[in-house]
N, C-alpha and C positions, 0 to 999 in steps of 0.2 A: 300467251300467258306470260305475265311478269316473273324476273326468276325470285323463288324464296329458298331463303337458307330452314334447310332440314336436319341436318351433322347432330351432331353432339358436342361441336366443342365452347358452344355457350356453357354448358356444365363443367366443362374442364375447366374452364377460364373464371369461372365465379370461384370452381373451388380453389384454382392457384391465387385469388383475391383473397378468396379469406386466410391462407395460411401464408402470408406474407405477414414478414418481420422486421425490425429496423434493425439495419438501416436503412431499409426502402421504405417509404413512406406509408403509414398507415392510418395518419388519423383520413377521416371521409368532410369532417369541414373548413376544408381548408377554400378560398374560392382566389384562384391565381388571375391574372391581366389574359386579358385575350391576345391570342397570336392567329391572325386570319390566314387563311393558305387560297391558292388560283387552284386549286385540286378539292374533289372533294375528298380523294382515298386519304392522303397521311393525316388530317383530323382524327378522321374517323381511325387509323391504324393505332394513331396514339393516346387518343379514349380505349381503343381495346385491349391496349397492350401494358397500360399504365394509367388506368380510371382515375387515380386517388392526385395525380400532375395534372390532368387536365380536364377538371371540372365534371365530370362524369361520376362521382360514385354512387349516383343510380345506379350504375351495374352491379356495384359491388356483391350486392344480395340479390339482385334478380336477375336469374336468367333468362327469363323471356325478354326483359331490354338488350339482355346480350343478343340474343337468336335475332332481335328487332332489330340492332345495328351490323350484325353480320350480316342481314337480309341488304342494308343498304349498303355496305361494302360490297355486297355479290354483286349488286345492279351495277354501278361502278366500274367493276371488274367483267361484268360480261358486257358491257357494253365496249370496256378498251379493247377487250379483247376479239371481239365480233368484227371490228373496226378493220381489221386485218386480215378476218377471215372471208372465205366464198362460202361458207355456212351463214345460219342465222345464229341468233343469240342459244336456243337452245341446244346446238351444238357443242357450245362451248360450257354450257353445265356443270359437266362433268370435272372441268379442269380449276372452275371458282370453287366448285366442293371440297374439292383436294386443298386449293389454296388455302380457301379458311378452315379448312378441319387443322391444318400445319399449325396455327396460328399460336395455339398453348405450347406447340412444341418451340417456337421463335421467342413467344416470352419466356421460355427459360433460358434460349441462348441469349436472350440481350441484358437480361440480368445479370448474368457471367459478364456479361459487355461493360456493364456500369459498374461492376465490381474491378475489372481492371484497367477503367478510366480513374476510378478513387482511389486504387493502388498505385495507378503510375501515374497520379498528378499531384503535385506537393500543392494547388493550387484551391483544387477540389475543397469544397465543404461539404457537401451532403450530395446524396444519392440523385435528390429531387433536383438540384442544380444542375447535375451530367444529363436529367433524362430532359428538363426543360430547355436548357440551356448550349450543350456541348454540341456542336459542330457534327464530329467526328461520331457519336453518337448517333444523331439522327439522320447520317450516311449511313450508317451501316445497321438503324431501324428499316431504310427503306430497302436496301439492298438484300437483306434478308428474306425479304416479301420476294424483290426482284427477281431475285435467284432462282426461288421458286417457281416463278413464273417462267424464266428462258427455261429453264430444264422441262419441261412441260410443254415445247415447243412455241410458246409466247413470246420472243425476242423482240419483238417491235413495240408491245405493249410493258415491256420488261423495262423499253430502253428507254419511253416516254417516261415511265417513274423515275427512273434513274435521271436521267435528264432534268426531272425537276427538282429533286434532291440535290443535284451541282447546282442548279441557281440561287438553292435556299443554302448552300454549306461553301462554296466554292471546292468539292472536294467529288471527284467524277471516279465513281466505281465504278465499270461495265459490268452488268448483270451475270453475264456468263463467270468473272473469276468467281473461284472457291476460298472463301476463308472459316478458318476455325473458330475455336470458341476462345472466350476472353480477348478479342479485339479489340485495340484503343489508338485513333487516332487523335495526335494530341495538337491543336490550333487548326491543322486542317488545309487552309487556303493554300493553293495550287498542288493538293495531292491526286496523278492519277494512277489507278489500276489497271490494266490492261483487260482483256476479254479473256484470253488464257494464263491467266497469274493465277497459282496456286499460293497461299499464304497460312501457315501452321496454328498451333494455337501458342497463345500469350506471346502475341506480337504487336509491337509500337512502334508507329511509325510519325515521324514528326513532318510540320508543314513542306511544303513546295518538294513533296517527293516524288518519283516516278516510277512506279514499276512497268517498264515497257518495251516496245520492240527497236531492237538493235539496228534493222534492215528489211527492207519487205519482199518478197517476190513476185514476181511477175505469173500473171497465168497466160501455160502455152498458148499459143496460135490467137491471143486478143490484145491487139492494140490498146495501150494507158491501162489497161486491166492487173489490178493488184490482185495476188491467189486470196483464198481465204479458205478457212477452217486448218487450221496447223499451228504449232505452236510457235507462238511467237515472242512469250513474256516470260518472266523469272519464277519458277518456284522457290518459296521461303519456308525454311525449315520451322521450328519450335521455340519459343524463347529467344527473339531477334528483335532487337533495337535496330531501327532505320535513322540514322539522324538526317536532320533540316538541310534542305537540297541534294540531299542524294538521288543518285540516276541508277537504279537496277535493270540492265538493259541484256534482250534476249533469254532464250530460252535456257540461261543459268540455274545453275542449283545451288543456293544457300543457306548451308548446314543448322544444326541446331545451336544455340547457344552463342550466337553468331551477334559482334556490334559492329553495325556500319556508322563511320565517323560522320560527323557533317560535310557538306558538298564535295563525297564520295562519287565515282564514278566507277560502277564495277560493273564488268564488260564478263567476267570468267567466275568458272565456280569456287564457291567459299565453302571450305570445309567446316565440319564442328568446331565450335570452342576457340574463333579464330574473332580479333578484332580488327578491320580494316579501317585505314583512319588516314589523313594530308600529314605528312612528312615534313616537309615544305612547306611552309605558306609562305607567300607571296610579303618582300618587307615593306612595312609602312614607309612611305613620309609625311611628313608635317611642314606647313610653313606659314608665318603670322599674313592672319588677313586684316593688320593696320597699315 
């Protein structure tokens, strides 16, 4: 038997449609350009997550098309996930119910998400732009699903999302890090997250940054064998600007209220309240190309 969604949270999710306010988008006629995806899941994640952006508000008021398309997000999802298992599909049941029951609890975090991309982009004009549009946004739409998923023992079908989120963003979370709420990465291209980066809330992080591991180890008694499971990436405190090319490297701790400068290298822990930034830069020259 085919799997169908049961939950409840098509009701949760129609009601958090209807008491949505602007500056998130509210009118239902609006009809935007199509954007096609190689997946069928983030379609569908960002119809369910954001009906009134992406042509969907048939949902809006009915929730059996909600229950209709979380039944095909489940199929989707038990099927990635089967894909890696020595079970069948109805084994993994249990772990798409959980998934999509999360789902109203993920649109309120990514709400918070798009409210401090509009805060921290002087560039931003509307809500609808960040959810349609912004990079850094629909990495960390997908990641939030992801997440869910590795912790739920699904890392491989965790890593397939996440992996297609970097080709559509240039911007590679591994599903295992933890980040808070109000996350905004701002341009995006060559940002990665490591597997074990923990990241606080109301943190900005700007392009070609890195949070990741310093050094690897070796596992005893196996030849070219790298250890795994330990921590190997930075925790970031609360209130932390990352600027453009910076390298947050090993299992560092950095504090709250914490600004890292642009093409920052930081190797040791940063206390609260501390701004790290190039001293030195490197002096120019100039010389006429007649």
């Amino acid at each position: 038997m085919g799997y169908e969604y049961t939950g409840d949270a098509h009701s949760e999710l129609v009601e958090s449609y209807r008491v949505d306010e602007s500056p998130f988008p509210t009118d239902t006629s609006r009809v935007y350009p199509r954007r096609d995806s190689l997946r069928d899941e983030p379609p569908l994640l960002k119809q369910l997550l954001f009906p009134r952006c992406w042509n969907a508000t048939e949902l809006v008021d009915d929730p059996d098309e909600v229950r209709a398309h979380l039944t095909e997000l489940g199929v989707c999802m038990q099927k990635g996930i089967t894909a890696y298992s020595d079970g069948d599909g109805d084994d993994s049941t249990g772990i798409v119910d959980e998934t999509l029951d999360r789902l109203p609890a993920v649109r309120r975090a990514l709400k918070k998400d798009v409210e401090a991309a509009y805060k921290g982009d002087p560039a931003a004009k509307s809500y609808c732009e960040i959810i349609r549009s912004y990079p850094g946004f629909h990495a960390i739409m997908i990641h939030r699903v992801a997440h869910g998923l590795y912790e739920k023992d699904c890392p491989e079908y965790a890593r397939e999302l996440a992996e297609y989120s970097k080709t559509e963003t240039g911007i590679d979370i591994h599903p295992g890090a933890e980040i808070g709420e109000y996350f905004f990465i701002d341009h995006g291209t060559g940002v990665v997250v490591g597997e074990t980066a923990t990241i606080g809330d109301w943190v900005r992080v700007y392009q070609n940054v890195t949070l990741g591991a310093l050094h690897f180890e070796e596992e005893e008694g196996e030849d070219h064998m790298l250890a795994k499971e330990y921590k190997r990436h930075p925790d970031i405190g609360d209130n932390v600007v990352i600027g453009a090319g910076s390298n947050v490297l090993g299992p560092v701790e950095i504090g709250d209220h914490v600004s890292i400068g642009a093409n920052s290298w930081v190797t040791d822990d940063v206390p609260d309240d501390t701004s790290v930034f190039i001293s030195d830069h490197p002096e120019q020259e100039r010389k006429s190309n007649r």
